[in-house]
C-alpha positions as CSV (number, residue, x, y, z in Angstrom):
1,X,-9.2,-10.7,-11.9
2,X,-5.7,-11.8,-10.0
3,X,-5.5,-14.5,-7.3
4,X,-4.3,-12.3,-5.1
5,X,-7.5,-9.6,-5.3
6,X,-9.8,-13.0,-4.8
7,X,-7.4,-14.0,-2.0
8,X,-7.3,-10.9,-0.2
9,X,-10.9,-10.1,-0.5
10,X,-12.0,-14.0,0.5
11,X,-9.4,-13.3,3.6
12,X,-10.9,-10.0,4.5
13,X,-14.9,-11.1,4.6
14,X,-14.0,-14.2,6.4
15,X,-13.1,-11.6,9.1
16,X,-15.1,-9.3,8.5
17,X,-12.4,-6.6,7.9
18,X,-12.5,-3.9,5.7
19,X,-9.3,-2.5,3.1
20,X,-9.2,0.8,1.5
21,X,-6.5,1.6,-1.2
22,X,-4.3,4.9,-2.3
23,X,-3.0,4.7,-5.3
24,X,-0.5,6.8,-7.2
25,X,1.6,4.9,-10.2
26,X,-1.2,2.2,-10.7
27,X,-3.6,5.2,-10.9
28,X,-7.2,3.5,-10.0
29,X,-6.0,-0.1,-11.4
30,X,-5.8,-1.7,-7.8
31,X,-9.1,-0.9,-7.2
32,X,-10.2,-1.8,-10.3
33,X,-8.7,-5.2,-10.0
34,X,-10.2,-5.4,-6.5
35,X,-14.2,-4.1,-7.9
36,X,-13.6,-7.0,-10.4
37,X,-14.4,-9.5,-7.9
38,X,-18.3,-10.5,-7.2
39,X,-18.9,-9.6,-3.7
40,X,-15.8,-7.2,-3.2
41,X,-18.3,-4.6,-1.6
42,X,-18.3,-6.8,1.5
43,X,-14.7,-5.5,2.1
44,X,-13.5,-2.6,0.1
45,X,-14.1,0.6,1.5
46,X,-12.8,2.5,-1.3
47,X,-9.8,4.2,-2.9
48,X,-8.1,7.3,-3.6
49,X,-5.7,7.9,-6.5
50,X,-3.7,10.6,-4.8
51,X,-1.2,10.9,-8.4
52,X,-0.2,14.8,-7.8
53,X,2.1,15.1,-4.6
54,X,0.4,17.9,-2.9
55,X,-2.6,15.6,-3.3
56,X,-0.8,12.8,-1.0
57,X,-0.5,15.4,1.4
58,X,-3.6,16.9,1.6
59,X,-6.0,14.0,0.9
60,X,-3.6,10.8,2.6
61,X,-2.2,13.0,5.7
62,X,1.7,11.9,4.1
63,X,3.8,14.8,5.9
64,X,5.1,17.5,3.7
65,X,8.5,17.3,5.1
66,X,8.5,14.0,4.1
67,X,7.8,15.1,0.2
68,X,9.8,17.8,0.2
69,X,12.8,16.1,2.1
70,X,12.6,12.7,0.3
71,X,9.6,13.2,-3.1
72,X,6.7,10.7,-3.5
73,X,8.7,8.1,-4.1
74,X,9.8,6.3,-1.1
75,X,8.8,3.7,1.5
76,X,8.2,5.9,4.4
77,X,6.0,7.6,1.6
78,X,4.1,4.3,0.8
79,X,4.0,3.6,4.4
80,X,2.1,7.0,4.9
81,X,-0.2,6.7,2.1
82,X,-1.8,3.4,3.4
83,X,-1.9,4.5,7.3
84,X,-3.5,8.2,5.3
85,X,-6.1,5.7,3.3
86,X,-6.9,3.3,6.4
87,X,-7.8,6.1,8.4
88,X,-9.3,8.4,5.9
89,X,-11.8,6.1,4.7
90,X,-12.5,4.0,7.9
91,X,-10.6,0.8,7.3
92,X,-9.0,-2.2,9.0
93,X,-6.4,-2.4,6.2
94,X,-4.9,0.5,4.0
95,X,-2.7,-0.4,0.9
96,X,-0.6,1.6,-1.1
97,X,0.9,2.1,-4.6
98,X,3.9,4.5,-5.5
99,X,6.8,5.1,-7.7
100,X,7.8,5.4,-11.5
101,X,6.1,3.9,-14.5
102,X,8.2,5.6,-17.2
103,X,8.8,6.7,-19.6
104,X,10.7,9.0,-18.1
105,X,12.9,8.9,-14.2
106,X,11.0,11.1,-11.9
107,X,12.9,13.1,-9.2
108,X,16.1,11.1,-9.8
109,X,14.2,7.8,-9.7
110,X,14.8,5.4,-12.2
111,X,12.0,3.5,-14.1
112,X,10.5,0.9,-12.9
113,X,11.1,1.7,-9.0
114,X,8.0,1.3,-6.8
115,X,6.8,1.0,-3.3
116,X,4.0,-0.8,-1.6
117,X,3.1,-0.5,1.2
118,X,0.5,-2.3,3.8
119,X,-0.8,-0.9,6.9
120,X,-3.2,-3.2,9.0
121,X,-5.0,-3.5,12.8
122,X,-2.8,-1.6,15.3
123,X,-1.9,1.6,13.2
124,X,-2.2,4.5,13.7
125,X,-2.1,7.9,11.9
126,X,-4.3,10.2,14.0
127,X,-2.9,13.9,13.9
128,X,-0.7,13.2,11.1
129,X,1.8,11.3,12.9
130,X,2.7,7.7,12.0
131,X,2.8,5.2,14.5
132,X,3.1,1.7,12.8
133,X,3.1,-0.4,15.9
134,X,0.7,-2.8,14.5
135,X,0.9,-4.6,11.1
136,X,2.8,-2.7,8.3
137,X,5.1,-3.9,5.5
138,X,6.6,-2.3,2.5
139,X,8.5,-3.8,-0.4
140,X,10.9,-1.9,-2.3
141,X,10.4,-3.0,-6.3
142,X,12.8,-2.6,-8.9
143,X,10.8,-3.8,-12.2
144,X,11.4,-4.7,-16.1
145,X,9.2,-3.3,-18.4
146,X,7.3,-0.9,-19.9
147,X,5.0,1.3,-18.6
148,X,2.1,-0.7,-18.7
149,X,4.2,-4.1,-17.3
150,X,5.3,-1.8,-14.3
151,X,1.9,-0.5,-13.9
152,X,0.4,-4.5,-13.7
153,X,3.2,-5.9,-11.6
154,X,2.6,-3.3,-8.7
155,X,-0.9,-4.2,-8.7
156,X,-0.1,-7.8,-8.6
157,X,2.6,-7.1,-5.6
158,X,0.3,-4.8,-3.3
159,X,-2.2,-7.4,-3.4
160,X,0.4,-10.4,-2.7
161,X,1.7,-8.6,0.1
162,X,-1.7,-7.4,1.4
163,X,-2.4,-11.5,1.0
164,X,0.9,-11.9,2.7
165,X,0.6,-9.8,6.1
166,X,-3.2,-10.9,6.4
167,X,-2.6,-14.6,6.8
168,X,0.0,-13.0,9.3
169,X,-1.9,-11.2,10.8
170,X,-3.9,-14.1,11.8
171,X,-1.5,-16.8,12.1
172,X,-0.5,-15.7,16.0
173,X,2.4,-17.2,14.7
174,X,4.4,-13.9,14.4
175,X,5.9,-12.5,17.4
176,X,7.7,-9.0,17.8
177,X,10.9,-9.9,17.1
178,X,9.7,-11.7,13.6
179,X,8.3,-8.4,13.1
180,X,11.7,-6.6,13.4
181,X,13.6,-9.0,11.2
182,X,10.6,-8.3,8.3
183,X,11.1,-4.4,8.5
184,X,14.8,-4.3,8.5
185,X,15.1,-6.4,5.6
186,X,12.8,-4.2,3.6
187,X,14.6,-0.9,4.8
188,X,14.0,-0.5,8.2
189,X,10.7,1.0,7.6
């Protein structure tokens, strides 16, 4: 088990919030990572591995504009997959895992290009529309490696950012504007 899935599990039952995980690239190895921890049940709600596209659709809510315009691959994609998973399965926080392990590019993407995503408290994704006015973050990867290296590293990265925007979260040291600066430097999403 990671520091980060001890960290972000230790984090979350202190505050008695609850995560819930969609998962494409890493295919079930977040979660797996997460279940590795003694007590993770006190937390995690649960995960979907949504690897098809039409399943990101129809199990996560991600718009099918959005996959058609752009494929699964992107950060408003990420983005949608955690606010899908956080809502789907009833959680405070909603992570998110998507992009190319190899060996081959996938719709024009290279190897090795993954998104995670985090959607927390203040979300929301009711009627299929994404409104991330509360905390949200994704971080555009571009890793080395096999297949199974890329695989790892994502898993590593969704949890360090998940770590990341929950000491945030609860800082009160973030304002609005810090808020702003974070999302344009990853993309403007």
């Amino acid at each position: 088990m990671t520091y980060q899935a001890v960290e972000a599990l230790r984090l979350l039952t202190e505050r008695g919030e609850t995560l819930a995980v969609a998962e494409s690239l890493t295919g079930g190895l977040v979660a797996a990572e997460l279940v590795a921890v003694p007590g993770a049940s006190k937390a995690f709600r649960g995960s979907v591995t949504a690897y098809a596209t039409e399943l990101k659709h129809q199990l996560l809510g991600v718009d099918a504009d959005l996959l058609a315009g752009h494929g699964p691959v992107h950060p408003e994609v990420a983005l949608a997959m955690a606010a899908g998973v956080r809502e789907a399965l009833g959680a405070d926080w909603g992570v998110a895992t998507t992009g190319v392990a190899g060996p081959e590019p996938q719709d024009g993407q290279p190897v090795g290009t993954v998104y995670v995503a985090v959607v927390g408290p203040g979300a929301d994704h009711s009627e299929g529309v994404a409104d991330f006015a509360g905390s949200h973050k994704v971080a555009a990867l571009r890793l080395n490696g096999g297949r199974t290296e890329i695989r790892r590293e994502s898993v590593r990265s969704v949890l360090g950012l998940l770590v990341e925007e929950l000491v945030e979260a609860h800082s009160g040291e973030r304002t609005g504007k810090a808020r702003a600066q974070d999302t344009e430097q990853n993309g403007g999403f």
